[in-house]
N, C-alpha and C positions, 0 to 999 in steps of 0.2 A: 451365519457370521458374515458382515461384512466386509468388502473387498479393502483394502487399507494401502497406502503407500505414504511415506515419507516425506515432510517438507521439512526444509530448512529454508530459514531468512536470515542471510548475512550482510552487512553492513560495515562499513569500514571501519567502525569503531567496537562493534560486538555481533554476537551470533543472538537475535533477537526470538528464535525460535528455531526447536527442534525437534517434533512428533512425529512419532512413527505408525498412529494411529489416525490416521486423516484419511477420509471417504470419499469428498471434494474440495474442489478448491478454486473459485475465481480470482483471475487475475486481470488489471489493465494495464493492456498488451499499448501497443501506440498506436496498430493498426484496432482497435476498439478491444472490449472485453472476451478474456477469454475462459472457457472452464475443463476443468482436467477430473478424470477419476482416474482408478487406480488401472495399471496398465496400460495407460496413454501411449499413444505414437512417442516415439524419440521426435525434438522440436528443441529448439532456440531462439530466441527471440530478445528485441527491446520493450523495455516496460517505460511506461506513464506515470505521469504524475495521477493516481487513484488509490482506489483503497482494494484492500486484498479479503478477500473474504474465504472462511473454510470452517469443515464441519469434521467433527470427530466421531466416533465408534461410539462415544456413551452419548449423542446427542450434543454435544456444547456446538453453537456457532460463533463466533468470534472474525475480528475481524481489525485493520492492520491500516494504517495510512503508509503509502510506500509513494516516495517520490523518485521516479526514474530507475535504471538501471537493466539485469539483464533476469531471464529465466532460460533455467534448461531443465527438461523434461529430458528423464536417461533411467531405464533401469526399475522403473518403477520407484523413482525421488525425483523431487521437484525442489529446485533449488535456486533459489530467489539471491541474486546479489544484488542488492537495492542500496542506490545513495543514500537513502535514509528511510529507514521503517519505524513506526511505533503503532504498539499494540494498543488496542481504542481501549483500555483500561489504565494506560500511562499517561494519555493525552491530557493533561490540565486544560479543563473547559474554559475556565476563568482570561486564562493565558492564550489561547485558543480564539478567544472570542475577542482579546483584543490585538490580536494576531491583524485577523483580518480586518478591523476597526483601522490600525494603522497604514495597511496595505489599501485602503478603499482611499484616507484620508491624504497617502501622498499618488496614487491617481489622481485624484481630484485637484491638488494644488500643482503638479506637473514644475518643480522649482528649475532651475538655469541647466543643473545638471542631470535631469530627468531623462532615464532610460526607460522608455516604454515597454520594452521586453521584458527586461527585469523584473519592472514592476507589477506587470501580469503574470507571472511566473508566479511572483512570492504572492501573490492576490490568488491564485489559483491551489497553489501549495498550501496557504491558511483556511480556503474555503474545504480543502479535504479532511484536513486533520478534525476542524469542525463538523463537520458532516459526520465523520467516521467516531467520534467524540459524543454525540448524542443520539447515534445509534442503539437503536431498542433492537434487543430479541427475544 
């Protein structure tokens, strides 16, 4: 039997996932990617704008767009409070894809009120959700 521990991804608007059947699990940390099995050191950390990736006990891998926020490893659970998570089977490809279509189109035009930060942010935020959206496993 495989060794298992507990994630949750919470969000400020809902609790996007709750298994207690999870084997591993990668996350992006800020300082680059990190992966956790079951009975991990205790750890805390800031998370990135990336996608979260994890495997379960009967085989599923699945995987998650999570922009920012925190992780804490305690106890054998792993608990993701992320500004915003969506599981790569919620992500609207269509919506997705003109996500970053628009995010490329006002880089490019840079208007009077143009924040650069910003606008990499959300241009970096639409390339994940896309990525993590046509995702094969």
């Amino acid at each position: 039997m495989a060794k298992t521990f507990t994630l949750e991804v919470i969000t400020p608007d809902r609790k996007v996932l709750s298994d207690s059947e999870i084997t591993s699990v990668v996350l992006p940390g800020v300082e680059g990617y990190l992966g956790a099995l079951a009975h991990h050191e205790p750890l805390m950390t800031s998370l990135a704008i990336g996608e979260l990736d994890y495997h379960r006990t009967d085989g599923q891998v699945n995987a998650m767009a999570v922009t920012g926020g925190f992780v804490e490893i305690f106890d054998n659970k792993i608990t993701v409070l992320a500004d915003t998570a969506e599981l790569r089977e919620e992500i609207d490809l269509p919506r997705a894809e003109d996500s970053v279509r628009r995010a490329e189109e006002r880089l490019a035009s840079r208007p009077d009120d143009f924040d650069l930060e910003r606008a990499q942010i959300s241009l970096k935020r639409a390339l994940n959700r896309l990525s993590v959206a046509r995702k094969q496993f």
